[in-house]
C-alpha positions in Angstrom: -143.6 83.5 -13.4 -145.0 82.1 -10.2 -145.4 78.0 -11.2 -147.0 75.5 -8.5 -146.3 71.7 -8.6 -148.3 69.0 -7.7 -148.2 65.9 -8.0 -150.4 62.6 -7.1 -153.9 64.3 -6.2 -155.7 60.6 -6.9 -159.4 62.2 -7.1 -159.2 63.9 -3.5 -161.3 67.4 -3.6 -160.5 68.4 -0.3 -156.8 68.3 -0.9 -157.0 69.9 -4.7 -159.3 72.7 -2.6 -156.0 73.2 -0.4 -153.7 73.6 -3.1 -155.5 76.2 -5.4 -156.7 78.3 -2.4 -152.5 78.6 -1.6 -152.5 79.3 -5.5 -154.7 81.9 -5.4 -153.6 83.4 -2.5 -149.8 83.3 -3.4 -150.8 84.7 -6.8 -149.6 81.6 -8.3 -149.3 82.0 -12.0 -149.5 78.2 -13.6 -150.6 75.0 -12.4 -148.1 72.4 -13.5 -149.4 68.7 -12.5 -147.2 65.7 -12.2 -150.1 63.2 -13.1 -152.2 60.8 -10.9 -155.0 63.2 -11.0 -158.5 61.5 -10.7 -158.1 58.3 -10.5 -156.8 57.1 -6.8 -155.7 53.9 -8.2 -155.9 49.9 -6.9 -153.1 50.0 -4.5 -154.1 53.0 -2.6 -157.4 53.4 -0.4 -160.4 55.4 -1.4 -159.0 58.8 -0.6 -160.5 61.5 1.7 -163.5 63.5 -0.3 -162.8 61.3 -3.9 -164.8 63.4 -6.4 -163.3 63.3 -9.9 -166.2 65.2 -11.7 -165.5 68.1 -9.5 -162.0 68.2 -9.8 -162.3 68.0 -13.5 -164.9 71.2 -13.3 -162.4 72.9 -10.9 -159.1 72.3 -13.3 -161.3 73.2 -16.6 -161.9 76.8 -14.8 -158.4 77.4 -15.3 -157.1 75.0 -18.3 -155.3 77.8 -19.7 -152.9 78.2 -16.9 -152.5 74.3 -16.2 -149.7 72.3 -17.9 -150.0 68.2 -16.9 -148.2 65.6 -18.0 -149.5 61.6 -17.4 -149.2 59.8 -14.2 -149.6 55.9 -13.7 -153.1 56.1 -12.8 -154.1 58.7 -15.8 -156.0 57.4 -18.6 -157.5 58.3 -21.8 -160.8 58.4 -20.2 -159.1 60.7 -17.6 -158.2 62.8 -21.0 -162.2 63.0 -22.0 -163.2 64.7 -18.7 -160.1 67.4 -19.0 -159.9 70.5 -21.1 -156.2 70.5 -21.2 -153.6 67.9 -22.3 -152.4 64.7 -19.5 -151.0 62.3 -22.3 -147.9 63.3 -22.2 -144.6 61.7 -20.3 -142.7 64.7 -19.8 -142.8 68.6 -20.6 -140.6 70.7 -20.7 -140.4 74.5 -19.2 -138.2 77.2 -19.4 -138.6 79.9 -17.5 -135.8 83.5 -17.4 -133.2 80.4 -19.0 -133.7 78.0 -16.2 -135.0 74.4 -17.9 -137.5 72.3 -15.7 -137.9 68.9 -16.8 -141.5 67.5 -15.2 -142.8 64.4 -15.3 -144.3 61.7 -12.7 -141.7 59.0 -12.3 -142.8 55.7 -13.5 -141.1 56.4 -16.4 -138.1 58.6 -15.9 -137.1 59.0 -12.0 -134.2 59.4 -10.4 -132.2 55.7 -11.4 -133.6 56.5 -15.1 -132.7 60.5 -16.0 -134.3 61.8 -19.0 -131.0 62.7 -21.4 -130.1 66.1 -22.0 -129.2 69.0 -19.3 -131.9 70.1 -16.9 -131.7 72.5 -14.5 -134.5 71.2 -12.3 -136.0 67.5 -12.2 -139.6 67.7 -11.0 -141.3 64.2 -10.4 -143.7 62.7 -8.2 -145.1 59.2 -8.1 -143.1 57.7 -4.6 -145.2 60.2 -2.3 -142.0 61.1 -0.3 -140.8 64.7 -0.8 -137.3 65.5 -1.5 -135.7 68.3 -2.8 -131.9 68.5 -3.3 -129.0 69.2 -5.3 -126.8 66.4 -7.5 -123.8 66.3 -8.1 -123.8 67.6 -11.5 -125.6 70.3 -10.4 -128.9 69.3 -11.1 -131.3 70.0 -8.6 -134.2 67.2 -7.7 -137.1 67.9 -6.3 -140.0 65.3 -5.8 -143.3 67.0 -4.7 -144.8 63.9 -2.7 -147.9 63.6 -2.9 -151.1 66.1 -1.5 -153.3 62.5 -0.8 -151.1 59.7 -0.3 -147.9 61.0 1.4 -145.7 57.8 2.5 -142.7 56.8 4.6 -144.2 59.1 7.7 -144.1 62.6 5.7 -147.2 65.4 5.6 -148.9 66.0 2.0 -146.5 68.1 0.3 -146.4 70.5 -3.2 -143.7 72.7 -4.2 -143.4 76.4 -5.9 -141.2 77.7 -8.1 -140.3 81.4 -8.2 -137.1 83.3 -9.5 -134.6 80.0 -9.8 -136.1 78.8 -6.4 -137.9 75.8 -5.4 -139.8 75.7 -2.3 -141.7 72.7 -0.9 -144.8 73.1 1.2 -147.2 71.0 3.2 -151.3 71.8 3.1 -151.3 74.1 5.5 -148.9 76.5 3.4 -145.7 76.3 5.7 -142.1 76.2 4.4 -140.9 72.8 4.1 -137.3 73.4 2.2 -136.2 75.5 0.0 -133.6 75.6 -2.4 -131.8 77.7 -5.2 -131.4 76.1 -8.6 -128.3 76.0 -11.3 
């Protein structure tokens, strides 16, 4: 399976637009969303093209191949607009034996590791990108964010395809890429 992560979308059409026309086109198989969906939140701006209801529609096209887990700004009004579960901290995926542990950050991040062995940490949350390997083997990969990027970086998502995560910026070019377990 073909999975897309993206995290920290804060109600911006134009930037969910972005990310399922490189779905589609990239024959993307699941959406998997690290939270901050809708809502933009009271430390950000009003982001670029802010239209929740849209995004809602856009997301309940496809609810069957979207798997979301709950961001700082997500709510259970967020929840009423969405035909697919947000509520949740973390989820877990596994995918040809490879186990990808999602979530947004606020709760479990880097400093705070869920327990158990993961293969692949996915998170969002800071807005800054990273993708790398631990020590333990663990690979990290922070998707940033595709409205708010911080600390000088582009909006960024990543895929994951055959044990391999790959981040990308809007326009669809190769960021990193990296080989898990």
């Amino acid at each position: 399976m073909k999975y897309l992560i993206v995290s920290d979308i804060h109600g911006s059409l134009p930037a969910l637009e972005s990310v399922l026309d490189f779905f589609d086109k990239q024959g993307c198989d699941m959406l998997l969303i690290l939270g901050d969906i809708l809502n933009y939140g009271p430390r950000n701006r009003i982001p670029e093209g802010l239209n929740p209801q849209e995004i809602a529609r856009r997301l309940n096209e496809m609810s069957d191949r979207i798997i979301a887990i709950r961001g700082n700004c997500d709510s259970e009004v967020d929840q009423m607009l969405l035909h697919f579960p947000i509520l949740a901290d973390y989820a877990l995926v596994v995918d040809n034996r490879k186990k990808l542990f999602l979530t947004h950050g606020h709760i479990y991040h880097e400093e705070k590791m869920p327990l158990g062995k993961h293969d692949c940490f996915f998170y969002g949350h800071t807005h800054l990108w990273k993708l790398e390997k631990k020590e333990d083997g663990t690979t990290v990969c922070n998707t940033g964010s595709v409205t708010f990027p911080k600390g000088g970086n582009t909006e960024t998502f990543a895929v994951y395809e055959n044990g391999t995560v790959t981040v990308y910026n809007l326009k669809g070019e190769k960021m990193k890429s990296l080989a898990i377990g």
